[in-house]
N, C-alpha and C positions, 0 to 999 in steps of 0.2 A: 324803854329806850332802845333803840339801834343800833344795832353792834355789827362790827364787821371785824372778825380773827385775818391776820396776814401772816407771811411769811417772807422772807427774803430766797430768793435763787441765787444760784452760784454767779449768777452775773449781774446782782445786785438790784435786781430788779423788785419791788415790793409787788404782790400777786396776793389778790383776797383768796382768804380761804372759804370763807362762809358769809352771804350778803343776804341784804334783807332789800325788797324793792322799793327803792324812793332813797334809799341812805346813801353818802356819799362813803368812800372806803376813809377808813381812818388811820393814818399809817405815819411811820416818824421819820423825821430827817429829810422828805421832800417838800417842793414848792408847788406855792397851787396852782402853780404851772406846768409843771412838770404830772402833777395828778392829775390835771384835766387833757394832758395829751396820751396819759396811759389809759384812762378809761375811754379815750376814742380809739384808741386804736383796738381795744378789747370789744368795743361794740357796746358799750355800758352805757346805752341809753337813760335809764333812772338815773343816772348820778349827775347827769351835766349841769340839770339847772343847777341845783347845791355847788358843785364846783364853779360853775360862773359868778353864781353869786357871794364865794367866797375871795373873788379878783376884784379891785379896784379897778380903774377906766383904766389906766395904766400899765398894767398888769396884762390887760382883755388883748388892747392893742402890740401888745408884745409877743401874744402866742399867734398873729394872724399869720406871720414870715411862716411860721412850724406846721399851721394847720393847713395854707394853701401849698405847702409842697409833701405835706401827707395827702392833698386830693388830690392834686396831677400822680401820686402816686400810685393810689385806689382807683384810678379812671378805669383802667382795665380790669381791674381785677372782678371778678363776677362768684368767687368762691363763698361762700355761706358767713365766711368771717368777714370776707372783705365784704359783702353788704351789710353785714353788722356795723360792722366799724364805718362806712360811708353814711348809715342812720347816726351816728352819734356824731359825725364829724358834722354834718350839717348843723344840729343843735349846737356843737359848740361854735361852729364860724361864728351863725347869727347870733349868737349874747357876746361874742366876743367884739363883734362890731357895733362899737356906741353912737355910730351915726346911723339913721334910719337910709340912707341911700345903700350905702355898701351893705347893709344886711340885707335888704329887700334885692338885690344883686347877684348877693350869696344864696339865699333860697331859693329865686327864682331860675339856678341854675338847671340844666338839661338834665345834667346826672345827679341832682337829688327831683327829678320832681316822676322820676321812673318808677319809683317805690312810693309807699301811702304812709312814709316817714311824718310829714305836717299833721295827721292827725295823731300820733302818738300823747298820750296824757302828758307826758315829759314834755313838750311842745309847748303843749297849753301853759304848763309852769312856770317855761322860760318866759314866755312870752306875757304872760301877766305881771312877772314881776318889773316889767321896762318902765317908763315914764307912760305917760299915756300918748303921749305928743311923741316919741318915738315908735308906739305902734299903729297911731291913726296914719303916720307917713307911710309907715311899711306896708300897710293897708291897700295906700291909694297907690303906691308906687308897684304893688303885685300884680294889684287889678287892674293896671293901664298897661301892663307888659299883654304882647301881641297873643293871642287864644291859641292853643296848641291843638295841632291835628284833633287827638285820641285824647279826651277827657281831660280835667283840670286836678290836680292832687288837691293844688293850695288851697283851691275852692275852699272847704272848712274851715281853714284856719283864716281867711279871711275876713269868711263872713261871722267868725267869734269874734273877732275886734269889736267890728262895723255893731253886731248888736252889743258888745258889753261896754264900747265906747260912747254908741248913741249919735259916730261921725255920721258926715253924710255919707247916704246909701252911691256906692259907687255905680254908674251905666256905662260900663267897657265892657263888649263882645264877650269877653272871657266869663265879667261875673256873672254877667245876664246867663248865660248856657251856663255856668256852674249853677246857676238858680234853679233853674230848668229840671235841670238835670236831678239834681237834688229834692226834688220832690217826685221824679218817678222811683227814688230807693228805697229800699226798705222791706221788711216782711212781717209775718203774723199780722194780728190785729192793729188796727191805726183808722184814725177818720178817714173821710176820702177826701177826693185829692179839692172840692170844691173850700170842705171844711178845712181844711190847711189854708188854703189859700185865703180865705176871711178871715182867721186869724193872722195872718202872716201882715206887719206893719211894712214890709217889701213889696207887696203887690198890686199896690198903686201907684209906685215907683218904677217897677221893674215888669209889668205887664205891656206896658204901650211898646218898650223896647225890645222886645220880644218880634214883633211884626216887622223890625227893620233886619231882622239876622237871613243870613243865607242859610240853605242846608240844615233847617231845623223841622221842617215837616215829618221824618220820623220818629222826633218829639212828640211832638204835640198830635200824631195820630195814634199813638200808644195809650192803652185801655190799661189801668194798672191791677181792673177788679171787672165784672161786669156789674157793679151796684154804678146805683142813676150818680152822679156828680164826680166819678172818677176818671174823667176822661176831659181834656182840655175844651173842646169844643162848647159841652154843654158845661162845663164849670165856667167857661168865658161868660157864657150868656148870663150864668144865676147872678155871678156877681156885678154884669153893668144891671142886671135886674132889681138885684138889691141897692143899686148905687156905690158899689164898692169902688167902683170904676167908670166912666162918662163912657154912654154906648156910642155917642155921636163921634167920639173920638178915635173909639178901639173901629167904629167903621168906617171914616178916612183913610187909617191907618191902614186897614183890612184891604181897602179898594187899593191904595196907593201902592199896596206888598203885590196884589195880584196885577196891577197895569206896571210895573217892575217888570216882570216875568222871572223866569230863573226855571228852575228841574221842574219836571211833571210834580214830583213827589210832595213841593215848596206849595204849588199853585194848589192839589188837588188839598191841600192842609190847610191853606188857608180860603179856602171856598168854602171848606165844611165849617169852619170858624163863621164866617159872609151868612151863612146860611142860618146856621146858630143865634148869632143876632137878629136875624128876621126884622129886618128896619120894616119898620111902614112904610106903603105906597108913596105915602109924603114926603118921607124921607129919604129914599130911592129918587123923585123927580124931583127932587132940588140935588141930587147929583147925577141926569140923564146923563151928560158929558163922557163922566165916567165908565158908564152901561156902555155909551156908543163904541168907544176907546177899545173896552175887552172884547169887543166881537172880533177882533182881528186878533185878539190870544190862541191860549192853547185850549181844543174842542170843547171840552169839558166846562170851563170858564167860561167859553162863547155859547153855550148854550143855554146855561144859567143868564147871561144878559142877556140873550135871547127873548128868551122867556117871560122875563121882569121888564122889557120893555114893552113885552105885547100886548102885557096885564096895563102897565100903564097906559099904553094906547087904547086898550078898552075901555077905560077909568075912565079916560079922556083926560089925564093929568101931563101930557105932554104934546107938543107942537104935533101937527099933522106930519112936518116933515119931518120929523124922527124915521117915522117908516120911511122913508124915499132912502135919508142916511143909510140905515140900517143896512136896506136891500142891497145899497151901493156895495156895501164890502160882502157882506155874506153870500151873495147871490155868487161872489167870487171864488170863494171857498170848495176846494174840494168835493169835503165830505159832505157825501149827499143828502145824510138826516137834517144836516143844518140848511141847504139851499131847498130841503122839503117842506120842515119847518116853514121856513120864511115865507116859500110861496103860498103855505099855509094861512100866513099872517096876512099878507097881501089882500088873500081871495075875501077873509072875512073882514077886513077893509073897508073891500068894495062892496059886500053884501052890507054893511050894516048902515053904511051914508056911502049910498049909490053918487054921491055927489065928486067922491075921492076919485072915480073911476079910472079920469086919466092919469092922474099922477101913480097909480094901481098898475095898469097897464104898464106904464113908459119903464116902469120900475121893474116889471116882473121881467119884459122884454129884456133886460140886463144878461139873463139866464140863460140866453138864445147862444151866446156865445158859450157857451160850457161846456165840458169834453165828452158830457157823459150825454147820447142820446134819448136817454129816458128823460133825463131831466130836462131838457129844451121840450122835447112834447108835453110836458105836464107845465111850463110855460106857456106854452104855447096854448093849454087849454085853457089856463087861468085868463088871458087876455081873448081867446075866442069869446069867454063866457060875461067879460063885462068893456067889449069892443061897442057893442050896442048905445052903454050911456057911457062910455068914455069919449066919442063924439068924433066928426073927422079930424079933427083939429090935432090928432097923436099919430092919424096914418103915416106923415111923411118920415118921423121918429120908430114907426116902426117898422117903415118898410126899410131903413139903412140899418136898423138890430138885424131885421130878419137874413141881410145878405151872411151874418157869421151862422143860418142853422146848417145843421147836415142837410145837403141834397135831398133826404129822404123824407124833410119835410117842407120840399121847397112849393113843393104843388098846391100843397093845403095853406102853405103862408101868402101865398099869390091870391089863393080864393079868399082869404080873407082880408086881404090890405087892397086888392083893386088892382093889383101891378103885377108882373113877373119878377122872380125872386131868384136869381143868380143864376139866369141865361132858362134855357125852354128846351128840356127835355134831353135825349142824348146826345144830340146836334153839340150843345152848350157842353160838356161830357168830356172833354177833350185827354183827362188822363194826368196824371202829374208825373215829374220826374224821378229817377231815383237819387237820391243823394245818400250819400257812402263819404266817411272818413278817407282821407287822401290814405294813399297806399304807404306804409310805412318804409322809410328811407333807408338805404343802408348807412350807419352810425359807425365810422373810425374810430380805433382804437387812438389814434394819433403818433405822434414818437412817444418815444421810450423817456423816461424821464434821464435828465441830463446830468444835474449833480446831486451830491448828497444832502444839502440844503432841503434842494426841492423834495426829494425820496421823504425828510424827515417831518414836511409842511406833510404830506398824503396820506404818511401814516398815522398822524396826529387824527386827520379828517374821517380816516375812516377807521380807527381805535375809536373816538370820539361820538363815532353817530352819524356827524354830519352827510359821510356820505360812504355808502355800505354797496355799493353796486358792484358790478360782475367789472367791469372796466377800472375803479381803482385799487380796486385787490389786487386785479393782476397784474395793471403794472407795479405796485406795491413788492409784488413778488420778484417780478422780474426787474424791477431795479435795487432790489437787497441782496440778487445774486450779482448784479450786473458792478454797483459800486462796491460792493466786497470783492470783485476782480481787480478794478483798475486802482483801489486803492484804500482797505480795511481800515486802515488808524483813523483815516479821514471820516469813511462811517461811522466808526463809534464815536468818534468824537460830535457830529452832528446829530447823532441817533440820540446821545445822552439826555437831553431834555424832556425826550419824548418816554425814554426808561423810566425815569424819574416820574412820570405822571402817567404810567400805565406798567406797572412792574409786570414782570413774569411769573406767575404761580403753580406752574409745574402743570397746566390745564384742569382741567373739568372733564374728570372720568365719571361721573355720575351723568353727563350730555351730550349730546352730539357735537362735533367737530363744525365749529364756525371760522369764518374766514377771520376771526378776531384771532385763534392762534396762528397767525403770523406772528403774534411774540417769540413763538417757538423758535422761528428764522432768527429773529432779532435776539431774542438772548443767543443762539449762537454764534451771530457775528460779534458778540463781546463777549465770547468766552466764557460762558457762564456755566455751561455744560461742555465737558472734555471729549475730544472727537471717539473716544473707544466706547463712551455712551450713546454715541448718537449713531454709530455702528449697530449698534446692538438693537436702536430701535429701528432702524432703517432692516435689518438681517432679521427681524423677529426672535432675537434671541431674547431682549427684555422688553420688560413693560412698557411700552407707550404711555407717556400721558396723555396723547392725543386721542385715546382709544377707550373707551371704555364699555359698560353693557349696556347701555344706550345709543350706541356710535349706529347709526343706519349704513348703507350700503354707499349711499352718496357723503356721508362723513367719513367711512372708511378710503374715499378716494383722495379726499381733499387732505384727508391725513396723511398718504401716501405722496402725497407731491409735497408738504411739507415737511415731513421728514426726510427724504430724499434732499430736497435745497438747502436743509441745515445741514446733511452732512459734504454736500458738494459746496458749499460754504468755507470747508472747513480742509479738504480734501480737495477732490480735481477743479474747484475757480472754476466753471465755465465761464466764457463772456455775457450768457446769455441764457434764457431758456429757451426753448421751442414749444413752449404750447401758450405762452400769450397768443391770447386770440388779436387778430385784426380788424373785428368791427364786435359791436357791441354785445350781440345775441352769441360773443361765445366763438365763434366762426373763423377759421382760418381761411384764410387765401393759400391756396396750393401754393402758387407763387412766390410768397412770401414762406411758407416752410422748404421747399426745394432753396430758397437762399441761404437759410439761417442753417442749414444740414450742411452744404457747400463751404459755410460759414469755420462747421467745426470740425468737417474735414482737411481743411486749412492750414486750424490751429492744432489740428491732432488730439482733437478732445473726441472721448465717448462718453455719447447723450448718457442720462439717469435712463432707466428703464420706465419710473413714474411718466416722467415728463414725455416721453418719445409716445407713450402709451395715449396720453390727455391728448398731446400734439396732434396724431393719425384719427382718433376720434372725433375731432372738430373740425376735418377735411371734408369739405364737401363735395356732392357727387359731380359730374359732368367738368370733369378739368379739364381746360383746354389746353392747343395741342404741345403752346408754347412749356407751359409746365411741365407737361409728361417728360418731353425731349430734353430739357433740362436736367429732369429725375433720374432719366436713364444715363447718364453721364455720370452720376455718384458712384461713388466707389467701393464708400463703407458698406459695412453689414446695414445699418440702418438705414442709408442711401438707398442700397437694392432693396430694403425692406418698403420703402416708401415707393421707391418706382413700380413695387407689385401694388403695393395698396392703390395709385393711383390707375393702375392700367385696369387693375379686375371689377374696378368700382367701389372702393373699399366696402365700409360694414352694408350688410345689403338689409334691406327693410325686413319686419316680420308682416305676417298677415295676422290680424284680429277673427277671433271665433266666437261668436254669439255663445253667450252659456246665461242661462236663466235662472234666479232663484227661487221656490216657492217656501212659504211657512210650514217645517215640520216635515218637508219631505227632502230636504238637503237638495242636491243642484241637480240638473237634469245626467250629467257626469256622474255621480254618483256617489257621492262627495257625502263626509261626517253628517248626519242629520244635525240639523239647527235645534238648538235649545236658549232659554231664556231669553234676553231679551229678542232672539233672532227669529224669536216663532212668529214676532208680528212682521216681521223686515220683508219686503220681497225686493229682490233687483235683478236689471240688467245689469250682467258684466261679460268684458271678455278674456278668453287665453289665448298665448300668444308660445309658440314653440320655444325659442330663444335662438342662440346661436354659439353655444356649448361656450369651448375657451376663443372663439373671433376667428375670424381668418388668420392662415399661418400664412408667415413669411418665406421667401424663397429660399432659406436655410432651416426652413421651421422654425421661427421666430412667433412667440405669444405673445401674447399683452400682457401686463402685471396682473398678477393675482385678483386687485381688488376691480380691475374694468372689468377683468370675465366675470366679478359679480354681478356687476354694474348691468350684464349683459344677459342673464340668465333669465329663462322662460318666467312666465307667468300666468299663471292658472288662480280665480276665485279660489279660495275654502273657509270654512268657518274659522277655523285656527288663526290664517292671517288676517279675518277680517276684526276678528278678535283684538288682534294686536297691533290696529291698525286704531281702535276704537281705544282701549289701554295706553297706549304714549301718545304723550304732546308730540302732537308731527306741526311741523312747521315748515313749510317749503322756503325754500330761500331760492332768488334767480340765478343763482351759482350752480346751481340743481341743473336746473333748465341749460346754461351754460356748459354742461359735461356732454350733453349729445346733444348740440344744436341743429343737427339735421333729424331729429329722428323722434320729434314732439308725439307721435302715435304711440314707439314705447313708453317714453315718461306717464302715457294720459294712462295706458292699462296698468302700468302698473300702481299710478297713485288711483286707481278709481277707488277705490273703496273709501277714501279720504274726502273726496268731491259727491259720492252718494251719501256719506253721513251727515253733508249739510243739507241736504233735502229731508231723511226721514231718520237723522241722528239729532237734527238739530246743532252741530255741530259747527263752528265758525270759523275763517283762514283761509281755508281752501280756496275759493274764489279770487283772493286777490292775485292769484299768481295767474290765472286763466289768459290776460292778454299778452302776458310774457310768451305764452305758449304757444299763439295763436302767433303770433309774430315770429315766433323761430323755423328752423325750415324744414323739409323732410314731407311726405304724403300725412294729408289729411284724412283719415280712415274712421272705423267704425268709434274705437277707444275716445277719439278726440272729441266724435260728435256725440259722445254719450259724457263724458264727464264737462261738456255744454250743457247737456241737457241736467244734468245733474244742480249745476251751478245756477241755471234758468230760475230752476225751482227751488232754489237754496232756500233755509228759515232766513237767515238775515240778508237784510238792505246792500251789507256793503260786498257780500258776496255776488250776490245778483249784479248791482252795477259791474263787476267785473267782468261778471258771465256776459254780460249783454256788451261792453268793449271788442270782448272776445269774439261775438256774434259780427260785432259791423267790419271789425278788423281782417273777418277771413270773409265776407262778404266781398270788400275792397279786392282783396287777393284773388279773389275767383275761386278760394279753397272751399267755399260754404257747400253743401249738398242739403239744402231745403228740406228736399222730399225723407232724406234719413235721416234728420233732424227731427222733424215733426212728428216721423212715425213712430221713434222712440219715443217724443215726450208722447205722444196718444197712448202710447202701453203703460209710461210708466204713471200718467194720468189714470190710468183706465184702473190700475193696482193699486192707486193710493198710494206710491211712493211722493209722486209730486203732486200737490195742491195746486187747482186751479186759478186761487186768487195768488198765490205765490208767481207762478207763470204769467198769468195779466200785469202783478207788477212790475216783470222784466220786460216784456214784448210790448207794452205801452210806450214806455218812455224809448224803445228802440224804434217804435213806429213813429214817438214824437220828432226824433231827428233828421226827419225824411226818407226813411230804410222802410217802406210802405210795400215795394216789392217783394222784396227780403223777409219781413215778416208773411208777408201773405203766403209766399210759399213755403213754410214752414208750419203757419198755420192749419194750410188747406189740407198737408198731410195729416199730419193733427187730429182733423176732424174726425173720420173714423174711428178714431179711440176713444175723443170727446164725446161723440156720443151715441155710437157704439154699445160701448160696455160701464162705460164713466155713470158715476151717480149722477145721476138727471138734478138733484138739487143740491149738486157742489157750489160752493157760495164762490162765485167767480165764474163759475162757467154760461152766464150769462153777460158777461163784460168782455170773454174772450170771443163769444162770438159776435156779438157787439163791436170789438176791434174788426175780426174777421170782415165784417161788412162793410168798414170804412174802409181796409186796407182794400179790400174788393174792386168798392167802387173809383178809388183813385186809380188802381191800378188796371180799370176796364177789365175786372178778372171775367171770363163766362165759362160755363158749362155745369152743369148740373152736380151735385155730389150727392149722392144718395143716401147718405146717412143726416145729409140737413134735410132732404125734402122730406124723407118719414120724422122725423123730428116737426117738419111744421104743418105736415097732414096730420099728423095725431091729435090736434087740437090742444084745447087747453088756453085758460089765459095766462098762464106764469110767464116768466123772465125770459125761460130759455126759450119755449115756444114760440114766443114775439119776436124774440131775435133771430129767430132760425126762421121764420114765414122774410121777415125783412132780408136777412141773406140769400135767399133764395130768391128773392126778387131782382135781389140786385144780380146776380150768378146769371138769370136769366135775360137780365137787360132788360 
């Protein structure tokens, strides 16, 4: 028998001295109420069931007040005891609760289903001793609650009902994926996963529901063993083989999940499933419909219909016009293996019933229209080759395809259809336009926000997400100083809601400084921090929360103006600040800072140093005459400081210096030799001198500390690029917004950032590029190498930005072609930037009608393309491929002599064809 020794404490409390597992404590003078909430709180899992089952229904219902304000108690607590005691607290809620709703209520809680509490043997205890009719409810009521993120806990205790009860097998999302799931667990010795599943009385049940879940093809591509029947695919098949399961049905289902669509991952899992069953030809064309339908999916899936309907076409198991279908969409398609396929399909068509020819023909001609010119001539040959028995009777069909071929094969579509094919020769030639994105507009800042209502709508918007831009951060700023002047109580009082649902946490020293610490401002203006503390960060005497070992150079500024606003918050009230910009890219109007200066010498206010610093930084160059004369009228020290900055031109541009990097020899400069992974790196980069502490002022006036950083030279080395590769850098247009005239320095110094999405692989970078191309200041060497950087970025959405970037400074007249080009031809030539990565930015820039723009970007290009570039880069036959269209739209001529030895050399590959064709066209 089981025995448990206790003892009383000085506070009366009974505490086992010695237990044995499964026995409840046995002790005098309490109720078995009172015992079932001290072994929860102790964590005494083994003892609940026996204490539950020592409560009547009346009893149970009595301790539920004690137990759900011991769990709002334990919510937080995450210490070793308090998860003990949160396992035990769970087992006693649900015996405590006699009705099957409120218990399946209680389990299915958040904070017990974080822990693997439901499989505890204690569980199984409670839970077997209920009525049965209370656990078949709790059952169905678990497994209709909505499937969580990350794994199912209840899963087990579940499905021990569902078999020890014999209810029906539940099909809710949740149990289905605990089924799932549960059969890829386990280790050591075990059948495979086929033999489970023929024995499993579930998976004739819970197999066809499987094919309707989202986001399970990680599942079901998972190999648990490499022995034959451990793996979904081929265990699907044994068992419709065996009859475990109706094939005809798991393959509707299969078709109906893959004409769904969803994640590559979903489709490519359930194709190997498709494939797995292997229906017969018969079966297959009693669902062509279907086949036709996934041509228009994802690649992989269209090529598998592809396929199966070619076979049935040769069978002869389906209509002749299947093929016409088919061609309709595929021929549309992109990727070229599948419109190669097809015209594949087509041609032996027509060889095997010469009768099909013209429907053969009218069909292939679809492909005339296609972007890519290889594949319109391999059209083109397929219809030369059975134009014969396809009859006159498809000429007039295709001599209106043949007006979409390229030019270059407009002579040979003439000779073949009877007629001239989109005008006769260069005459017809006339040239196309260029079209260019409209020039980008100058974007107002607008007024100033007006009361504190409005101030506490904007900070909501952009606390919130909604809207994070350079325009309402700062008026953001500038009206937290502006309505803390004319009237504090009033702010707080309208700010409170917004406290309330975005508290202040003392910042984020482990990050960079984001325009979200404006709480900093905002707990100041309620007092939350005493002004001798915000001295102290503003004077560097104490620690910043805004500042930590992560803070970059441009967080260090943004710090510096917000701590500065908090403490002139608090301290001197200005009306106002001075470095909200006036239009969107960050930019002041002289103008308008010569007012706002006249403003404070009025009021007898002296600016912050931050602000006066951010202010003359966003001044642009060429002020006119009205401003200056205006400037030279102020009086203050920062007055005359500003009337010097505008008269001398204030910050003057740096020049960019070509510095190169090679593998293992460190920089041409002479810089730390490269190691690890920088032995494969090669780059262009450049340095740039800097401009020390900025121009002084006419009393020797500096800038704050943190703009002379802002300002400081920049020189390549392995160190920084190092740590350039080591932190999440993230640009933000706040960035861009600190020197809006001077986008050259931003580009050298973020290069290292914009080159590791080309040959880092690296992602981000790109999307700040059109911000950049849009701010103002000389376009130089910096800008047009981390273009070129971005051209060739690894991913999609980098590139689309690089290429924005590309039409946007086209528009401006800032673009330089020929230095563009030449760098991508180097960095093509080094293997920094992949050729097919380039094709896919300069394509879709050429698709927009920017045909001139690319060409001369291209043509510089060339030379490094093929030059020194590996002759079988897989793209460099599509780039010169564009090259020749942009060419001929653009009436380019003149010889380039690295294409003409490129198409004298001979040869029949890609590039060679393409280089004789450019050349032809170069030559007219």
């Amino acid at each position: 028998m089981n025995t448990v020794e206790a003892r009383v404490t000085g506070s009366g409390v009974t505490e086992p001295v010695a237990e044995s597992v499964g026995a409840a404590p046995a002790v005098a003078e309490t109720t078995g109420a009172e015992r079932l909430l001290t072994a929860v709180r102790r964590g005494r899992m083994p003892w609940i069931p026996e204490l539950v089952a020592g409560l009547d229904h009346a009893e149970r219902r009595a301790c539920l007040p004690a137990l759900k304000a011991l769990r709002k108690e334990l919510r937080d607590d995450w210490s070793r005891d308090g998860i003990d005691a949160r396992g035990a607290l769970m087992l006693a809620g649900a015996g405590c609760h006699t009705g099957p709703a409120g218990a399946a209520a209680w389990l299915g809680g958040r904070d017990f289903t974080a822990r693997d509490w439901a499989n505890h043997p204690a569980m199984a205890r409670l839970v077997e001793a209920q009525p049965v009719e209370w656990q078949t409810e709790v059952a169905t009521r678990l497994a209709a609650r909505p499937a969580p993120r990350w794994g199912w806990s209840l899963y087990p205790l579940v499905e021990s009902i569902v078999r020890r009860t014999g209810c029906e097998v539940p099909r809710s999302e949740a149990f289905v994926r605990g089924w799932v799931n549960q059969r890829l667990q386990g280790s050591g010795p075990r059948p495979t996963l086929v033999e489970q599943l023929r024995a499993d009385p579930f998976t004739a049940v819970l197999l066809p529901v499987v094919f309707e879940l989202a986001d399970i093809g990680g599942q079901l591509t998972w190999r648990r063993s490499p022995r034959p029947g451990d793996g979904w695919s081929e265990a699907i098949a044994e068992l419709t083989a065996a009859g475990v399961v109706d094939r005809a049905e798991l393959t509707d289902r299969c078709l109906a999940r893959l004409l769904r669509g969803g994640k590559p991952a979903d489709q490519r899992a359930f194709l190997e499933v498709l494939r797995a069953l292997d229906p017969t030809p018969e079966q297959y064309a009693a669902r062509v419909r279907d086949l036709l339908a996934l041509l228009d999916g994802l690649s992989v899936v269209a090529a598998h219909a592809q396929g199966v309907l070619a076979a049935l076409d040769e069978a002869r198991l389906v209509e002749p016009e299947v093929l016409v279908e088919a061609s309709a969409v595929v021929l549309f398609r992109t990727e070229k293996k599948l419109v190669r396929a097809q015209l594949g399909w087509l041609e032996k068509a027509a060889r095997r019933a010469p009768g099909r020819s013209g429907p053969v023909v009218l069909a292939a001609a679809e492909a005339f229209g296609h972007a890519d010119a290889a594949v319109q001539e391999r059209a083109l040959n397929v219809v030369a080759r059975h134009l014969r028995a396809a009859g006159e009777a498809v000429l007039p069909g295709l001599r209106f395809a043949a007006e979409a071929l390229n030019p270059v094969h407009h002579r040979r579509a003439g000779e073949l259809f009877g007629a001239s094919v989109g005008g006769e020769g260069e005459a017809a030639d006339t040239g196309w336009g260029e079209i260019l994105p409209p020039v980008p507009e100058p974007r107002p800042v607008g007024e100033p926000i007006g009361s504190a209502a409005e101030l506490a709508e904007e900070l909501s918007a952009l606390l919130g997400g909604r809207e994070s831009g350079v325009v309402v951060f700062e008026r953001v700023l500038d009206g937290l100083v502006r309505q803390a002047h004319l009237d504090r109580a009033a702010l707080i009082e309208a700010l409170e809601p917004v406290r309330q649902a975005y508290p202040w946490n003392g910042g984020s020293r482990w990050g960079d400084c984001t325009p979200r610490e404006v709480l900093h401002v905002v707990a100041a203006v309620a007092g939350e921090m005493p002004p001798r503390r915000l001295w102290d960060y503003l004077s560097g005497q104490g620690r910043s929360p805004l500042r930590g070992g992560q803070t970059t150079v441009h967080g260090a500024v943004l710090a510096a103006r917000l701590e500065e606003a908090a403490w002139q918050i608090t301290a001197d009230r200005p009306p106002y600040l001075l470095a909200t910009p006036t239009d969107a890219t960050g930019a002041i109007a002289a103008g308008a800072l010569v007012e706002r200066l006249a403003g404070y010498e009025a009021a007898g206010v002296t600016p912050g140093r931050a602000d006066l610093s951010a202010a003359l930084l966003r001044v642009g160059p060429g002020t006119d005459p009205e401003a200056l004369e205006a400037a030279e009228a102020l009086t203050s020290p920062a007055g005359r400081w500003l009337a010097h900055w505008l008269r001398t031109g204030g910050l003057p541009a740096q020049p960019s210096e070509r510095v190169v990097f090679a593998p293992g020899r460190g920089s041409k400069r002479g810089h730390v030799y490269m190691d690890r992974w920088w032995e494969d790196v090669q780059r262009t980069a450049v340095a740039q001198p800097g401009i020390g502490a900025g121009p002084k002022g006419p009393d020797g006036e500096r800038l704050a500390a943190e703009f002379r950083t802002l300002l400081d030279g920049t020189e390549p080395s392995v160190s920084r690029a190092r740590k350039a590769y080591d932190l999440a850098w993230v640009a933000v247009p706040h960035w861009i917004a600190m020197l809006p005239w001077h986008r050259e320095e931003l580009a050298a110094r973020w290069l290292d950032h914009f080159a590791m999405g080309a040959d880092r692989d690296e992602r981000g970078a790109g999307r700040i590029l059109p911000l950049l191309a849009e701010s103002g200041g000389p376009a130089g060497l910096a800008v047009h190498l981390v273009l070129a950087y971005g051209l060739g970025a690894r991913h999609a959405e980098d590139r689309t930005g690089a290429v924005d970037a590309l039409l946007v400074l086209a528009a401006r007249g800032d673009l330089d072609g020929e230095l563009l080009g030449r760098e991508l031809g180097e960095l093509v030539a080094r293997g920094t930037v992949k050729p097919n990565r380039l094709m896919a930015a300069l394509g879709p820039a050429a698709e927009t009608g920017a045909h001139r723009t690319v060409w001369s970007v291209l043509r510089a290009a060339l030379p490094g393309l093929l030059g020194t570039a590996e002759p079988s880069g897989r793209g460099l036959g599509d780039l010169l491929a564009l090259a020749t269209e942009c060419a001929r739209r653009t009436r380019a001529r003149g010889p380039v002599a690295e294409v003409t030895a490129a198409a004298e050399a001979g040869g029949s590959g890609r590039v060679a064809k393409e280089a004789r064709g450019l050349r032809d066209v170069l030559a007219g």
